[in-house]
N, C-alpha and C positions, 0 to 999 in steps of 0.2 A: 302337858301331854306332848310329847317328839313325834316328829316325823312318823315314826314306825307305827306309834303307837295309835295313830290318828287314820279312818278307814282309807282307803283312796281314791280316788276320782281321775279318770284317764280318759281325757275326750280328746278329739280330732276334728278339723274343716278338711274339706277333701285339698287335695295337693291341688295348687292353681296351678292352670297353664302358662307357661313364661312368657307366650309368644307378644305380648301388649301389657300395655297396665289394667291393673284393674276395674273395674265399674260397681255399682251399685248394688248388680246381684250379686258380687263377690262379697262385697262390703255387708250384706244382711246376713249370709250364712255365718259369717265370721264376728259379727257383730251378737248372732243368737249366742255362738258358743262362748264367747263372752261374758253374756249373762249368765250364764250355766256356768258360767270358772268362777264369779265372782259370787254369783249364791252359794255354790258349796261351800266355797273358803269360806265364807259366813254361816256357813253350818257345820264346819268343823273337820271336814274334810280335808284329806293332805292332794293337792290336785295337782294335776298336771297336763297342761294346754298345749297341745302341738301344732301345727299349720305348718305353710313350706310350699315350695316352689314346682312343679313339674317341669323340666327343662330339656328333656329328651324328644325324639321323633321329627316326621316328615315338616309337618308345618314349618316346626323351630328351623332348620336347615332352609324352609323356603324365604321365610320371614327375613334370616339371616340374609341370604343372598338377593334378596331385595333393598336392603335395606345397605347393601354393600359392605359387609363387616360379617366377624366370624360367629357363628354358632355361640360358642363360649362370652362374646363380649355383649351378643344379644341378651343372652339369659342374664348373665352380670349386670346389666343396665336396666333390667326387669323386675331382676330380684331387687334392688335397692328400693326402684318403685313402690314394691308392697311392703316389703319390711319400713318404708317412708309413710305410706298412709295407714298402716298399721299402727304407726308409734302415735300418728295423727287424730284418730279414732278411740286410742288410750286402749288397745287392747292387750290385755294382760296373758297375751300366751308366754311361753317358755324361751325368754329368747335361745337360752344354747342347747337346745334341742330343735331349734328351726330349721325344718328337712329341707335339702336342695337335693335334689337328683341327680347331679354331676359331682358329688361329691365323692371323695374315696369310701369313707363310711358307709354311705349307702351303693355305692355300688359291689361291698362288701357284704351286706345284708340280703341282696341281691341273689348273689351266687350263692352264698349259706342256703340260701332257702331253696334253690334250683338242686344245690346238692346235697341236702337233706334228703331233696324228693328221690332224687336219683339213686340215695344209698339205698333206698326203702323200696325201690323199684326191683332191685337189683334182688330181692329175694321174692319175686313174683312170677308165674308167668310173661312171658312178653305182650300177649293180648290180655292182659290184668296191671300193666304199667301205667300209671301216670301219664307220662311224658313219653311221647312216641317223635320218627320225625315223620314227614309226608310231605304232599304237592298239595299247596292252597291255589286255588282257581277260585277270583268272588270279585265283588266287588269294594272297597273300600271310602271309607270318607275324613282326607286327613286332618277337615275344621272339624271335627269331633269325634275323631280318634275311635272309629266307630264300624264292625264289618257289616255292609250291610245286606251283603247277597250272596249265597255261596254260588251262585253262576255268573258266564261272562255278562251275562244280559244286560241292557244300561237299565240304571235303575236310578233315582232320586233317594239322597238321604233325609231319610224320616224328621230329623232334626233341624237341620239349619234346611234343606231342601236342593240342595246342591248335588251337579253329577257328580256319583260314588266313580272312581277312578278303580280301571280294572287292575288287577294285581293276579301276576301268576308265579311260583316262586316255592322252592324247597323250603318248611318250616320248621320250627318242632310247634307239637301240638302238644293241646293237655285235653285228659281222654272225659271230659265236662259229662259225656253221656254214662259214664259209670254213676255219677255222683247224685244221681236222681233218687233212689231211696233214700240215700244217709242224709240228703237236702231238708226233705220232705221229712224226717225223723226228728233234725233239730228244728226246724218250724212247729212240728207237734209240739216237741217239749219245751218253747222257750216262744210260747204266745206274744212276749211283747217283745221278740228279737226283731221287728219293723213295723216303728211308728209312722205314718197313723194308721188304723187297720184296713182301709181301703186301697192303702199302697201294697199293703202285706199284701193281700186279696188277689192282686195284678202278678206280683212275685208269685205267690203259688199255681196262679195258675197257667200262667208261664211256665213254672219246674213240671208241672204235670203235664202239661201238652208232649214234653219228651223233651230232652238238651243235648246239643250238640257239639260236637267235639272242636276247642278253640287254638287259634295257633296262639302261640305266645312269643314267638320272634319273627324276625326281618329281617330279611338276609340284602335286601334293595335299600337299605341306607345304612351309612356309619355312623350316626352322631347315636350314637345309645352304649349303653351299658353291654361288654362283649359276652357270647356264651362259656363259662368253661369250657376250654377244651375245644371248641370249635368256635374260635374269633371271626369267623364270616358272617356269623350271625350276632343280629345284636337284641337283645329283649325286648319284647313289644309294651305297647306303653301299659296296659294294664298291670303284669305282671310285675313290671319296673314301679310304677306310680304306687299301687296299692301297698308293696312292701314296706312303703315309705312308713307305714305309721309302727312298724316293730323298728325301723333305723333309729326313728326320734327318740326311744326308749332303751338303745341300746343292742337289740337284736346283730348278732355278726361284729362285733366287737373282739369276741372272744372267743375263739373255737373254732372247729369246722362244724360242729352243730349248730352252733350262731345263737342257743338259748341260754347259752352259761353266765352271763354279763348280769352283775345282781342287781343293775335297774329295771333290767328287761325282768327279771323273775321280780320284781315288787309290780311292777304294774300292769305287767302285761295277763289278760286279756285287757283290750280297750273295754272303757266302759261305754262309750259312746261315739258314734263315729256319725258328724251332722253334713249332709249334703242336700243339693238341689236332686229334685225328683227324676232329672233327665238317668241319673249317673246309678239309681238304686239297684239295674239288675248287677252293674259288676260288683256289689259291695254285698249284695246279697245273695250272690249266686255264685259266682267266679273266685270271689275273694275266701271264703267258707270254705269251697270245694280245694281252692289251694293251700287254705291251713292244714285239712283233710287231710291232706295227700302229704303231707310235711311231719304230720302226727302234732302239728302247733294247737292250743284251744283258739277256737275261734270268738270274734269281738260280742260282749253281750247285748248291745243292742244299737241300731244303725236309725237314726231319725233322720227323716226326707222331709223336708218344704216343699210347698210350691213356688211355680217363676213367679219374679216380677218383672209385671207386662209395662211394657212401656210405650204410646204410641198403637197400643194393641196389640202387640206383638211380644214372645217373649225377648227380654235383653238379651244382648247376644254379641258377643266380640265379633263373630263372623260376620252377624249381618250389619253391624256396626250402629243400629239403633239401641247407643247406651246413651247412658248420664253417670257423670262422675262425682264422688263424694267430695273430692278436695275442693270444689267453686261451692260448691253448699255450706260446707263448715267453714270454707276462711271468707264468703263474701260475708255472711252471720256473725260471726266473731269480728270483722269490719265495722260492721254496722252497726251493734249494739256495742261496741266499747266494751267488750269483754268476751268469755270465752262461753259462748254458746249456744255453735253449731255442732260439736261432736253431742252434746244430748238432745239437739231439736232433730237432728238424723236418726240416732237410736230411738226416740222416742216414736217419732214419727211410724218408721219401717217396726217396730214392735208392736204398737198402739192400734196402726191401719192395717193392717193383714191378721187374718187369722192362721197361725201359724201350721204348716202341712198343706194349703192352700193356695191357690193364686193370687195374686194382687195386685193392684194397678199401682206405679209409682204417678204423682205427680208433685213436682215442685209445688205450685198454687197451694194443695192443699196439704203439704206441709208447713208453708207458712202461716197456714188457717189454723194446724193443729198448736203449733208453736203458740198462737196470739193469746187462741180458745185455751188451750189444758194448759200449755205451761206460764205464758204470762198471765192469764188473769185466773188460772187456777191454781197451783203451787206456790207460784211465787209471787201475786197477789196477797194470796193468803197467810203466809208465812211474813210478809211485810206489815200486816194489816195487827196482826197479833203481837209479832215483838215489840211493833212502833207504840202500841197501847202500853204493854209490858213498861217499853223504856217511859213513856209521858205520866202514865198513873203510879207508875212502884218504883220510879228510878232506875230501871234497868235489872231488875233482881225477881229474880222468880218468885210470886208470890206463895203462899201458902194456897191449900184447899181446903179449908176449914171454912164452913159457914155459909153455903150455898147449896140450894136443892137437891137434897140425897137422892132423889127421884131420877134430875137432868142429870145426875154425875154417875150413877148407875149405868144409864140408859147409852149416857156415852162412853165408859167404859166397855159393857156389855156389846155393844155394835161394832166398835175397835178391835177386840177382838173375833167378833165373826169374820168381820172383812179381812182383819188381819193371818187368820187361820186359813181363808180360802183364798187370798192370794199367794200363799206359802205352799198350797195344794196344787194352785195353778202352776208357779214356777217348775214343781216337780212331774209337772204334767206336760211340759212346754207349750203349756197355753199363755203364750208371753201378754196378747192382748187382753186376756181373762183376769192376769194377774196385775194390769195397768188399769183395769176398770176397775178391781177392788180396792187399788191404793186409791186412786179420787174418791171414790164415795166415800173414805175414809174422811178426807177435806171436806164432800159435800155434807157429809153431817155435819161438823165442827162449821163451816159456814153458817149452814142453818139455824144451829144454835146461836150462834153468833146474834143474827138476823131478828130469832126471836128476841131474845136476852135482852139487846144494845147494850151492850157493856158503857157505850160512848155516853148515852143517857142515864144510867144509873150510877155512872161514877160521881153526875153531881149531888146525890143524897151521901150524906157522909155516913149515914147508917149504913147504907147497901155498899160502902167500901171494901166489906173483907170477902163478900159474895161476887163481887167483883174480882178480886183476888182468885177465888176460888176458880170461877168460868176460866178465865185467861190462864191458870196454870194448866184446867184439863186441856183447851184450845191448846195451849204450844207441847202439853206429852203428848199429844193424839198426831202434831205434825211433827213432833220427833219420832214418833212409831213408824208413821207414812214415808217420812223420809229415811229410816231403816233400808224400809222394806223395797223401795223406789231405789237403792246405791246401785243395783247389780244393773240396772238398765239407764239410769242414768245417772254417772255418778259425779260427775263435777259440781254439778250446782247442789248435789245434797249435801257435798262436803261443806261449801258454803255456808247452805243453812244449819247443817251442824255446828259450824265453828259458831254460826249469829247465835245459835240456841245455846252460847255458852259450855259444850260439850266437847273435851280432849282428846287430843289424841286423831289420830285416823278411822275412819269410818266404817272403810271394810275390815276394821278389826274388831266389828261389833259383831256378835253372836244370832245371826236374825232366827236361829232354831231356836232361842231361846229368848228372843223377846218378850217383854210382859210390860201391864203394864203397872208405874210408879216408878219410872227409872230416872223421868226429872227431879230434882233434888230440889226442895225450895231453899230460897238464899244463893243459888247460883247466878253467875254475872253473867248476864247475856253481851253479845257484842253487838256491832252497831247494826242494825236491820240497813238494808242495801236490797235496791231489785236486783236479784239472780237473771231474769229474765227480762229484758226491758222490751216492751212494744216494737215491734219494726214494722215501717210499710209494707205492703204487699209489693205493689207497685216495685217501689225504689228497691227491693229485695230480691225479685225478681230478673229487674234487668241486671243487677250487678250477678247472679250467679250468672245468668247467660252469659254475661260480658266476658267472664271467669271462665266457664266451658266452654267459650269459643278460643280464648287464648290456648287452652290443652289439644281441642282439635285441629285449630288451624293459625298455629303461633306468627305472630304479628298481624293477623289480619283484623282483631280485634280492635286495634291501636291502631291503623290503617282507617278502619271505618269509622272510629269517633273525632277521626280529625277531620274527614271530608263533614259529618255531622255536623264541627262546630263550626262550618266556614261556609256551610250554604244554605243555613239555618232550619226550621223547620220541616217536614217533609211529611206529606200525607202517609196514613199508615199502609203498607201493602197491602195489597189487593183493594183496598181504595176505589170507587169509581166516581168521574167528574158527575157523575148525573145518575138518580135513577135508573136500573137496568128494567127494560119488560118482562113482568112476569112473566115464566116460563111455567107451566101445570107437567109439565114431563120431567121426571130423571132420566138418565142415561143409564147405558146397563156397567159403567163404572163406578157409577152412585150407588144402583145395586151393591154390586160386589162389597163395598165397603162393608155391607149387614154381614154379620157371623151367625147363619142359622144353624140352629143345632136340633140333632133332636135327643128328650131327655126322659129319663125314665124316675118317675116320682116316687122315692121312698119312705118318704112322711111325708103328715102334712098335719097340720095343728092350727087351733084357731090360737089368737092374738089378743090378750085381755083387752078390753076396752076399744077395741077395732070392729066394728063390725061388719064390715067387706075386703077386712085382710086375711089372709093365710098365710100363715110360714110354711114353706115347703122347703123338703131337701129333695133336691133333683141330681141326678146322676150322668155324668154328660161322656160317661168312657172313662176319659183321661183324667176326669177331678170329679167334686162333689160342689155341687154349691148352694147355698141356704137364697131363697130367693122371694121373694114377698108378693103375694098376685090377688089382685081385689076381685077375686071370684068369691067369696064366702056367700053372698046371697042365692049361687046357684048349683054348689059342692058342699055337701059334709065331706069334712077331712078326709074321712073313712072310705070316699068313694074314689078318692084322687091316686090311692097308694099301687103303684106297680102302670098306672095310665103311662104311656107316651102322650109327649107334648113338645111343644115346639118352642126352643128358646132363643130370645136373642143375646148370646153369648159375648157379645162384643159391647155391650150397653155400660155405662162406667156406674160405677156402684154407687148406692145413693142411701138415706139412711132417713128410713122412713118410723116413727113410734120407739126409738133408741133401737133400733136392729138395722145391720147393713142387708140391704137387696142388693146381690149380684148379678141382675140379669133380668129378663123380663119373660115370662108364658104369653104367647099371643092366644087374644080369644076374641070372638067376633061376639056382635050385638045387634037385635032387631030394632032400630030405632032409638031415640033418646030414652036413656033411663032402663032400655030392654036387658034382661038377664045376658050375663058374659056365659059362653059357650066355647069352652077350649078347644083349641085347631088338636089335632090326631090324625092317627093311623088303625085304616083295616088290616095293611098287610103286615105281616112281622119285620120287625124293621131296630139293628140295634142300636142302643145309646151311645151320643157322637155322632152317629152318621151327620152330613152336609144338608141340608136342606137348602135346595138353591133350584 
């Protein structure tokens, strides 16, 4: 099948900011789309993966002149950075469609699209134009690119929490507030144009409250892309940023319409366009409204995450409480003697967040996840089976003839459920849903294992070819798993592809069409090797911090391990020579640390086999979170739904009965043993408020 003839696939990560390297939360969104490039392709898709730089605006010009060097050499030194941890990560975007915003091309697509609008204005009334110009008077916030007030008045940005800088200044404006019907129209018709639906939920009713009319240039810095016609002005970053993802395809190429370029007509509308939840109104609101107005189709469907919290807090360049992906994957790949930190990262951030959600990053318990699922589950397993393989049959795939048509049904039959609904889940971008289905794939074939012992029935030389039999389905069921597991982590499956004896490249396997009998018996395995070798916690640990100290404060790392080795041991901080007196008081900075929330209950379900747990879904405003509270002996589910409750939002997630608890409901109790009694509200009070 060619190129053309193959359906397409057109996704995007939002254009990064230039102004630093990257972090974590960059590395997940781009890490999702990833996965999403790499399951199509395996499904037969002709795809194509954008991403790209944002290198315009206030910030960039301030960063520069701090940093003592030009605008241009900043973003230059920026970009290399991510297209370096990109290459590092093995993410398979497009390299020669990687957008930079300083580019000619794009600052060509740019203005096509401005004068697009303009020509189309041009047979309108003037109070029915698009693009008007005017006096903005507001306030601004240039760490996130963000207006936050349309008065002088000082105000705090919502985001990072920084004074918004006032800003007064001729603009042109886009007239946002016409766009409220035709918004509201395609949200009707195109239900799953923003994933997941409690994000959409925020969007509409946002567009319904009334919108207001946006500038789109700036006339108080130069470093931006100029206006036709009127070079005083330079494009404000929205309008500049979001064009980006029709540059990457071609858009402005060719024409003064800018849609003539026959890569832009094969792929353009995006099929997906994946960001953090901060950035949803302009991609859902702003961005629409300006294809709108251009007469362009707009992107079919925009998936938002949630942050990764770090510290408690969301990650955040401005407020500079990040962690970087480069000390994780190369202090790993260090350590084990081979390559694998780019899959203990993806797996981790895929595995531990539910995706559209918040999530707590921590190092510790990525190296848990690393130890628990991939050393002693995948690649455990996978060693366990071929190394039998190679000691009982010489290394050659046994035959399946002569062993329990029962066990060989049963684990077929299973293989493929988990196999079907983690092919469901990927399409659903439930990346965590789709990683619990590939283990239970392993944990059956384990199991079986367990029952069987192959290790003890290989000495009956009767039970030999039954033996054969087990150990061929064991290694199809982890060829299946390892299929199905490429698009999220794909180095070590290649691996155990090559050990299972199977050619060729991995992502060239068809996983829309997996089945199963695609092990061949008589095939030559290769040598069984751990994929994943154990690492300390410990020793793992300190070397990535050692690692991320060197990126934040270069040579002070080296600095301090030499004072280390020359004045030997040293108590650990905060250390005391002697028992301190209990103190029965906190302070009211101990306080503060609690995140009370208050939340509003939208289910609630009892817990097989639990019988003082509840699963509830609480609503806290800004997110959703699933959260587990041992009130069952004194709530039917049925009484909890729509209650206000009191959460501590700030509580690190914990994993009680295989389900993650994100948070904790306080409820009080008369005495030992006394029924739990949830804290509440008489007066109307909405979800999110502070409780403090």
């Amino acid at each position: 099948m060619t190129t053309q003839e193959k359906p397409k696939f057109y996704l995007t990560t939002p254009i990064y900011y230039a102004n630093s390297r990257p972090h974590v939360g960059s590395a997940y969104t781009t890490i999702a789309c990833d996965v999403m490039a790499r399951y199509k392709r395996m499904c037969g898709y002709d795809v194509v993966y954008v991403t790209g730089t944002d290198e315009h605006g206030v910030n960039i010009e301030r960063a520069a002149e701090k940093a003592g060097i030009s605008p241009q050499e900043l973003v230059d030194k920026n970009e290399k950075i991510f297209r370096e941890l990109w290459d590092l990560l093995g993410i398979t975007y497009d390299r020669d469609k990687f957008v930079r915003t300083t580019s000619p091309e794009h600052a060509r697509a740019v203005q096509a699209l401005v004068k697009r609008t303009l020509e189309r204005d041009r047979k309108l009334p003037e109070k029915e134009r698009a693009i008007y110009k005017g006096k903005y008077e507001g306030r601004y916030c240039i760490y996130d690119n963000l207006y936050v007030s349309d008065t002088p008045e000082p105000v705090n940005c919502p985001t990072c929490g920084r004074l918004a800088e006032l800003v007064s200044e001729e603009n042109y404006f886009f007239r946002l507030s016409a766009y409220r019907e035709r918004l509201e129209a395609l949200y009707s018709a195109s239900p799953q144009f923003l994933v997941p639906d409690f994000r959409f939920n925020e969007v509409k009713s946002f567009v319904g409250a009334g919108l207001k009319d946006i500038s789109i240039s700036r006339k108080s810095i130069k470093w931006g892309i100029p206006w036709p016609g009127d070079p005083e002005h330079v494009f404000y970053v929205w309008y500049d940023a979001l064009t980006s993802y029709m540059t990457g395809v071609g858009f402005g190429r060719t024409g003064e319409e800018g849609d003539a370029d026959p890569v832009f007509k094969r792929y353009w509308p995006a099929d997906v366009h994946m960001m953090g939840k901060e950035i949803i109104r302009f991609h859902a609101v702003y961005w629409p409204a300006f294809l709108m107005a251009a007469g362009l189709p707009v992107p079919r469907q925009i998936v938002a995450h949630g942050w990764l919290l770090f510290e408690q807090e969301k990650m955040s360049k401005s407020k500079g409480n990040v962690a970087y992906p480069e000390p994780i994957v190369n202090a790993l790949d260090e350590l084990a003697g081979a390559k694998v930190g780019n899959d203990a990262l993806r797996y981790y951030l895929l595995r531990e967040t539910v995706f559209g959600h918040d999530g707590n990053f921590s190092r510790e318990a990525l190296i848990t996840r690393y130890n628990a699922d991939l050393t002693n589950g995948l690649g455990n397993l996978a060693s366990r089976v071929l190394t039998m393989i190679g000691n009982y049959f010489h290394g050659v795939i046994p035959d399946r003839t002569n062993w329990d048509s029962n066990e060989a049904m049963a684990l077929e039959q299973n293989v493929y459920i988990r196999s079907s609904a983690s092919k469901r889940a990927y399409d659903d971008y439930r990346f965590s849903d789709a990683a619990q289905d590939i283990w239970q794939i392993m944990s059956l074939v384990d199991f079986l294992l367990v029952a069987q012992k192959p290790w003890a029935m290989i000495a009956d030389v009767s039970q030999r070819l039954a033996v054969g039999g087990l150990l061929h389905d064991a290694a199809e069921a982890i060829r299946i798993a390892t299929v199905l597991a490429h698009p999220a982590i794909p180095d070590a499956t290649q691996r155990i592809w090559e050990q299972l004896g199977q050619e060729g490249n991995l992502a060239d396997q068809r996983i829309d069409q997996l089945q199963w009998g695609g092990l061949k018996p008589g095939t030559k395995i290769g040598k069984p090797e751990a994929v994943f070798p154990r690492l300390d916690k410990k020793q793992a640990l300190e070397k990535i911090e050692a690692m991320e100290n060197e990126i934040k404060n270069p040579g002070a790392a080296a600095a301090s391990a030499s004072v280390a080795s020359t004045s030997g041991a040293a108590p650990a901080a905060g250390t005391a020579a002697a028992p301190a007196t209990a103190n029965p008081y906190i302070t009211i900075d101990d306080f503060a640390k609690i995140d009370l929330r208050v939340g509003t209950v939208k289910s609630a379900e009892r817990i097989p086999g639990a019988d003082k747990l509840l699963k509830l879904i609480v609503d806290l405003g800004s997110e959703t979170r699933q959260i587990l509270s041992g009130i069952a002996p004194a709530y039917a589910p049925e009484e909890l739904v729509g209650r206000k409750v009191v959460v501590v939002a700030n509580l690190a997630p914990r994993k009680m009965r295989g389900l993650e608890s994100a948070g904790m409901i306080l409820a009080a109790s008369d005495g030992e043993g006394g029924k739990p009694i949830i804290c509440t509200f008489t007066d109307e009070i909405a979800a999110g408020a502070k409780v403090k």
